[in-house]
C-alpha positions in Angstrom: -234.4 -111.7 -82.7 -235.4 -113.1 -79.4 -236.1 -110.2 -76.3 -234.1 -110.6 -73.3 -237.0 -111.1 -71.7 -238.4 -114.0 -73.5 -234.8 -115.6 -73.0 -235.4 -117.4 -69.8 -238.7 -118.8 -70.7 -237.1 -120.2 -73.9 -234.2 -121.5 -71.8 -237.0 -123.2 -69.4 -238.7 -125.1 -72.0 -235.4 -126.4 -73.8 -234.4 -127.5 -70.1 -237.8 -129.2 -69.7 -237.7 -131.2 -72.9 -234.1 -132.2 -72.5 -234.5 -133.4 -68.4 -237.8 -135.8 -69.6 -236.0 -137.1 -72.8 -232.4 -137.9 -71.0 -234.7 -139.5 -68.4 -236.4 -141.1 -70.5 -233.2 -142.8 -72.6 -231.0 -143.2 -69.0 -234.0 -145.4 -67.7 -234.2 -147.8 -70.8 -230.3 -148.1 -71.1 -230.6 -148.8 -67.4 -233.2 -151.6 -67.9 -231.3 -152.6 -70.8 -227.9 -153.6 -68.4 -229.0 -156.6 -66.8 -230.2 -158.4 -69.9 -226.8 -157.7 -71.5 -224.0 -160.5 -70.4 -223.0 -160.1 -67.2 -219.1 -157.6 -67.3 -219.2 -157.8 -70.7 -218.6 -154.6 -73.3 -222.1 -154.2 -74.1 -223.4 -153.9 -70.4 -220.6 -151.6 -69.6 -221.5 -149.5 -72.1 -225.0 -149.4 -71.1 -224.4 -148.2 -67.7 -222.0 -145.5 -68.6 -225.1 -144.3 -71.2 -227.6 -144.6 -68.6 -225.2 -142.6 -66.2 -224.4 -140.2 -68.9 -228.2 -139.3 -69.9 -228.9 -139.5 -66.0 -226.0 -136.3 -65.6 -227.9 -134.6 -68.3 -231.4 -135.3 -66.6 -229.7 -133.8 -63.4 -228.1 -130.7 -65.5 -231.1 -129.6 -67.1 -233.7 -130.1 -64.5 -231.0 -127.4 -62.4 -231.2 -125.4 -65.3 -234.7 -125.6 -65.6 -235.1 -125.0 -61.7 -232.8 -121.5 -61.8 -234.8 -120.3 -64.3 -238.2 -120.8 -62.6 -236.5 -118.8 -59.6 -235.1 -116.5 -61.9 -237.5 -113.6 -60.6 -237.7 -109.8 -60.0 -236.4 -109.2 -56.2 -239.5 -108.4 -54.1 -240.3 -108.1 -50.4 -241.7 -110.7 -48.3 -245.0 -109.2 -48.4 -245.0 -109.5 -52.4 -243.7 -112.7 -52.6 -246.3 -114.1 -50.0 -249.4 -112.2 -51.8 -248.2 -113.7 -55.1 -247.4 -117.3 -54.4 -249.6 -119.4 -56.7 -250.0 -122.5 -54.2 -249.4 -123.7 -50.3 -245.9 -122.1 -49.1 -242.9 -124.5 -48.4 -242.6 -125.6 -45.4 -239.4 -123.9 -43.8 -237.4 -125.5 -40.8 -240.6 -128.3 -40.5 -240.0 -129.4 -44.2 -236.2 -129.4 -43.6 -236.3 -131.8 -40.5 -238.6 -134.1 -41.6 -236.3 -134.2 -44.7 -233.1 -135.3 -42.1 -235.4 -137.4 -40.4 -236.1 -139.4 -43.7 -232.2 -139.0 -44.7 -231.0 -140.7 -41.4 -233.3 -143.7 -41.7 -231.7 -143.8 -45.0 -228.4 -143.8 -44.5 -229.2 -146.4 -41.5 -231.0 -148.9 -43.9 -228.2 -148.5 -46.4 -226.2 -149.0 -43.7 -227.8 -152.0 -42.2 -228.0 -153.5 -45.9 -224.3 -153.0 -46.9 -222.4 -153.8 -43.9 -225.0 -156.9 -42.3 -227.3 -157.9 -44.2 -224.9 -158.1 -47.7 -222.0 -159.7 -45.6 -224.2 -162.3 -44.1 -226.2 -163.2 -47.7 -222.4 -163.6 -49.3 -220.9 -165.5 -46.9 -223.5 -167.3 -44.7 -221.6 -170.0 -43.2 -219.7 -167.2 -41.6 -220.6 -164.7 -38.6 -219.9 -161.3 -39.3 -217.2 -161.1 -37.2 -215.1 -163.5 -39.1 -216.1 -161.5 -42.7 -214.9 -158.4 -41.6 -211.8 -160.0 -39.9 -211.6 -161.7 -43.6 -211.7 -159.0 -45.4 -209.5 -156.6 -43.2 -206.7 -159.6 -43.5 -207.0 -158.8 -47.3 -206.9 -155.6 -47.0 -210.5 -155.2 -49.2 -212.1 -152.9 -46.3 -211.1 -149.4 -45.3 -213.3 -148.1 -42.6 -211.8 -144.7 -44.1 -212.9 -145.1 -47.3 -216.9 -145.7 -45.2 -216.5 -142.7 -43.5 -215.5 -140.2 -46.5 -218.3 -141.9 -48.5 -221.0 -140.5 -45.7 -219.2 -137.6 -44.9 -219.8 -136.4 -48.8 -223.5 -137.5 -48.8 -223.9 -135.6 -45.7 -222.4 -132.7 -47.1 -224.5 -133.0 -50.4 -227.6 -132.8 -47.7 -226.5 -129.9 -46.0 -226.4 -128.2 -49.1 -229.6 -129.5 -50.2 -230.8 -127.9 -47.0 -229.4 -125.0 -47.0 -230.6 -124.1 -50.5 -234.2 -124.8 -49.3 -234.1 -122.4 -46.6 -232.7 -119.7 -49.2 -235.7 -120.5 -51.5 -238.1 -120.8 -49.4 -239.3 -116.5 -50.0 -239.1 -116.9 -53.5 -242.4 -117.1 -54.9 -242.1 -120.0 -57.4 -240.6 -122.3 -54.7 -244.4 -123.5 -53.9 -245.0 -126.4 -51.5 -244.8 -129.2 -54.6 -241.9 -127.6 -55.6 -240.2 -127.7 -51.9 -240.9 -131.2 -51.5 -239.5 -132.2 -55.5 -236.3 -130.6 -54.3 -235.9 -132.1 -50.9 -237.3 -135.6 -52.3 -234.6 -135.0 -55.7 -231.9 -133.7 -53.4 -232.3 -136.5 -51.1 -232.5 -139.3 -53.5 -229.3 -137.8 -54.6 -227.2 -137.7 -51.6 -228.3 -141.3 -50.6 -227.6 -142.6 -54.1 -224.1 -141.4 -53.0 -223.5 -143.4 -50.5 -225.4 -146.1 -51.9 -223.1 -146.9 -54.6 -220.1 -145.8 -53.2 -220.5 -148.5 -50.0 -222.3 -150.9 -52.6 -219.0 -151.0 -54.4 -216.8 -151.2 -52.1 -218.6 -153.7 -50.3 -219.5 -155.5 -53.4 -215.8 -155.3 -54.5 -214.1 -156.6 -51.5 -216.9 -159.2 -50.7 -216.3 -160.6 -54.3 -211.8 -160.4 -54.1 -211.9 -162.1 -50.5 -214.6 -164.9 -50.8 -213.9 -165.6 -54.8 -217.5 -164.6 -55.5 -219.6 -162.3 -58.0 -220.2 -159.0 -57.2 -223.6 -159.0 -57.4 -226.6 -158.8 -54.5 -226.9 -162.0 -52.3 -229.7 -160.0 -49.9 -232.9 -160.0 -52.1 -235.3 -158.5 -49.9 -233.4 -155.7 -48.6 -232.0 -155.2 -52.0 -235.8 -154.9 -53.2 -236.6 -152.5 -49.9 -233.8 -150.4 -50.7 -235.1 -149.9 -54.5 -238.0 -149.3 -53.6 -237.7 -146.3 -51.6 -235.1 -144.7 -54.0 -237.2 -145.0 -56.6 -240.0 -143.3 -54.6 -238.1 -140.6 -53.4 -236.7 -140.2 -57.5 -240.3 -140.2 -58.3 -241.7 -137.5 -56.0 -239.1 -135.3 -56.5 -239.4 -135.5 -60.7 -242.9 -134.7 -59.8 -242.8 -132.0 -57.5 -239.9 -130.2 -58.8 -240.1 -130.6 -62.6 -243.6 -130.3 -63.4 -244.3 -127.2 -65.5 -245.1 -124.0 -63.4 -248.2 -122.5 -63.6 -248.1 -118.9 -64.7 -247.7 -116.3 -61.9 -249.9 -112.9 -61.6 -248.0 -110.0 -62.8 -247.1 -107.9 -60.1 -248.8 -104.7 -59.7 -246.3 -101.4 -60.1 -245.6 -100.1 -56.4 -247.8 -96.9 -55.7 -245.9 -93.5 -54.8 -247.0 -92.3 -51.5 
């Protein structure tokens, strides 16, 4: 029978295996979409595979996360004297990370809302797309604003859980920047696909065109720095742990 204390560490590894393999199979199903017949079955069906495996990714590499913090409590001093690499950085780490949020949300922005309106409909200025679409009714500026309002609040949290970790003595440097990289990635993708699609959506119903992306390069700049921050934070906060020095019992005065 397995010890209560080996519980965890089998937890970790199952969580391990499981986040890489679900990767793994969400990436090729993801890969797999565009080759499939444009709204057909089969490519739906992809992407709800690819999102499926991605939830499980995002599950287990939690679960894999809790139980790396999942430590005796310990004072400061401990916790400091037994951290195996560089400390995270605290309030630095955490405003660089809304520095690189808010160029974010501005490029998705700037991508979504100009540079998507113009590709679609280029003999058009953008005031006479919006006025367009508004005639429709395919844009709600209220639908915009509770899409960055809930990416926002994902960051805050993101945030916030970062400053919380930041005296246990797992929570390395890597490991600081994988979560701030992951959570950020996360929040952007967010409002990513939510203004993508509603974008995308009433572009397509007002102007009898495909949903797809007209504005290449920005399309390609925006990929590009998802997938890095994806990346980075797979690395820095999934990688295994290395093995921490078992604290000494505290000496009676």
């Amino acid at each position: 029978m397995m010890k209560e204390s080996e519980l965890p560490a089998s937890i970790n590894r199952i969580a391990w295996r499981t986040a890489f393999i679900s990767l793994t199979v969400a990436l090729l199903f993801f890969i797999a979409a565009p080759l499939l017949p444009a709204s057909s079955l089969q490519q739906k069906l992809a992407l709800m595979a690819s999102a499926g495996f991605g939830l499980l990714f995002i599950v287990a590499g939690v679960l894999y996360f809790i139980t790396e913090l999942k430590q005796p409590t310990r004072s400061i001093e401990q916790v400091r004297a037994n951290r195996i690499s560089s400390p995270p950085l605290g309030w630095r780490g955490l405003a660089l990370t809304g520095v690189i949020w808010l160029l974010g949300m501005g490029l998705l922005a700037a991508f979504d809302f100009y540079w998507s309106p113009l590709a679609a409909a280029p003999h058009l200025s953008l005031q006479e797309i919006y006025a367009q679409m508004k005639l429709a009714q395919e844009f709600s500026l209220k639908a915009v604003i509770t899409a960055g309002s809930i990416a926002l609040l994902i960051q805050l949290g993101v945030g916030t859980l970062h400053l919380l970790w930041c005296e246990v003595a797992s929570y390395t440097g890597t490991r600081a920047i994988g979560w701030l990289a992951l959570g950020t990635w996360f929040s952007l993708t967010v409002a990513w696909l939510a203004w993508g699609f509603h974008m995308g959506m009433g572009l397509a119903d007002t102007f009898a065109i495909s949903g797809g992306d007209y504005a290449v390069a920005p399309s390609i700049l925006v990929s590009v720095i998802m997938t890095a921050l994806f990346l980075t934070g797979i690395y820095g906060l999934l990688r295994p742990a290395p093995r921490h020095p078992a604290l000494s019992a505290p000496q009676e005065a």
